[in-house]
C-alpha positions in Angstrom: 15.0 -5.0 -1.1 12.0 -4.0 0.8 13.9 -4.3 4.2 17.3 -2.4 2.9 15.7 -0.5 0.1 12.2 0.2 0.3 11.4 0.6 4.2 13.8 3.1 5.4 13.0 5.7 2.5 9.1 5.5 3.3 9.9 5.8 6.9 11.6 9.2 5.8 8.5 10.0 4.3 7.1 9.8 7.1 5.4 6.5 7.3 5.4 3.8 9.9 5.8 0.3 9.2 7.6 -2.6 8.0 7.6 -5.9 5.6 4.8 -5.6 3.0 3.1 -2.8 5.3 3.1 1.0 5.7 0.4 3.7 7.0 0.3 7.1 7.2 -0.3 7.7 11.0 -4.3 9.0 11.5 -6.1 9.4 14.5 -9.8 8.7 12.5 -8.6 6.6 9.1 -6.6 3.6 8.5 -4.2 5.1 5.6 -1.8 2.2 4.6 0.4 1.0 1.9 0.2 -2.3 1.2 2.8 -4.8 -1.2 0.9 -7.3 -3.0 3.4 -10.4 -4.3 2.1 -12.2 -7.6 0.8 -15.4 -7.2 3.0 -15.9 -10.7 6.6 -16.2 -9.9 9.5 -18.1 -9.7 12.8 -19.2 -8.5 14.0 -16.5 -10.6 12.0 -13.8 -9.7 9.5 -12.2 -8.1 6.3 -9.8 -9.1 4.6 -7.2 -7.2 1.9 -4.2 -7.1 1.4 -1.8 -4.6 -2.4 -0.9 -3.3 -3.4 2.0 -1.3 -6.2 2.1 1.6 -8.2 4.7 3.7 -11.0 2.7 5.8 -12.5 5.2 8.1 -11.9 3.4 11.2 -15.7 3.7 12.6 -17.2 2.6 9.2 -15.1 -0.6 9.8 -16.1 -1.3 13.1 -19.6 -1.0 12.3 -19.4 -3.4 9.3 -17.1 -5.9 11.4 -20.7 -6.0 13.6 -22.2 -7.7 10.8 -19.2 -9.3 9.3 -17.7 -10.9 12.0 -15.2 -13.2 9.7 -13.4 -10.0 9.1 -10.1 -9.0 11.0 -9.9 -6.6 13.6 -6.8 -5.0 11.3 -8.2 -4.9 7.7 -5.1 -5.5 5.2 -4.7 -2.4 2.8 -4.5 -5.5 -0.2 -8.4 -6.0 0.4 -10.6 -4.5 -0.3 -13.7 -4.4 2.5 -16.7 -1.9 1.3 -17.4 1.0 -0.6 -19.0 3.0 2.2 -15.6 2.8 4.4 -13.1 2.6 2.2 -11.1 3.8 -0.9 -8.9 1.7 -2.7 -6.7 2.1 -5.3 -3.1 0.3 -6.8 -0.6 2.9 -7.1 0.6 2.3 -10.6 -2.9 4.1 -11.4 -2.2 6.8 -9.4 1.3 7.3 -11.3 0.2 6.8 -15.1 -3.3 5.6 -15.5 -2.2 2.2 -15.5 -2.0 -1.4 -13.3 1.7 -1.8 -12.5 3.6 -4.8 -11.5 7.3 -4.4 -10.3 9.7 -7.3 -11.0 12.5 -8.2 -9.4 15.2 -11.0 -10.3 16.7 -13.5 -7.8 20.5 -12.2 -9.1 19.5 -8.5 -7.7 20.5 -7.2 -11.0 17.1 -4.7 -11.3 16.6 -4.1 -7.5 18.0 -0.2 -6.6 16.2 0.7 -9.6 12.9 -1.2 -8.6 13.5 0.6 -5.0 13.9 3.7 -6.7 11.0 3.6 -8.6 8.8 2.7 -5.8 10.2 5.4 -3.7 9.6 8.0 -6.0 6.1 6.9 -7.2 4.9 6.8 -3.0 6.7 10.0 -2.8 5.3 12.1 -6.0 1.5 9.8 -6.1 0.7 8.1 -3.5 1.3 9.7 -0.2 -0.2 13.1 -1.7 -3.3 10.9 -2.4 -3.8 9.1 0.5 -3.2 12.9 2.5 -5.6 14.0 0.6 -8.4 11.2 1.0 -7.7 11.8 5.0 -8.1 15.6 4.9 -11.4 15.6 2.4 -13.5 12.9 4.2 -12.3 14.3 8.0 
């Protein structure tokens, strides 16, 4: 789904990525779209969230100086610091609420789960995370 589904309709949007990964290209901040599987799951089916990251790229650098452990990419699933970065799981964006997608093994839900998705990148979060780069630039 993500591959056939998911990936070429945020790349329309404008974003660059693939797999569980996506950013909003950004010369000072590290804007990405990240998809977070459930450790709870199945055979059957699968559950999911979607979380959405600015890290000013200096801030990071600085706190990698004293955090060494951390990766010189920072996943858009963690989250690092409150100085460098915003954070937020896009189901809040859309309604106030945490959201978890689920999709079944027999494919039955999954152009509506793409759709949904889609839509909710399209109409919440990419406006968001545009707007996160042009306030704090």
């Amino acid at each position: 789904m993500l591959r056939d589904d998911v990936a070429p309709a945020l790349r329309e949007l404008g974003l660059k990525g693939s797999g569980k990964r996506y950013r909003l290209p950004s010369r000072e901040y590290l804007a990405e779209i990240g998809i977070q599987s459930s450790l709870s799951g199945s055979s059957e089916w699968l559950k999911f969230t979607v979380n959405l990251s600015v890290i000013h790229r200096a801030g990071y650098e600085e706190l990698r100086e004293s955090r060494t452990h951390l990766p010189e990419r920072p996943s858009p699933n963690m989250m690092y610091s409150t100085s460098c970065q915003w954070r937020q799981r896009l189901g809040k964006l859309v309604d106030g609420q945490d959201r978890w997608w689920v999709l079944d093994a027999e494919g039955e839900s999954r152009q509506e789960v793409a759709r949904d998705i889609v839509a909710a990148v399209r109409d919440a979060g990419l406006p968001e995370l545009r707007a996160r780069i042009e306030n704090t630039s």
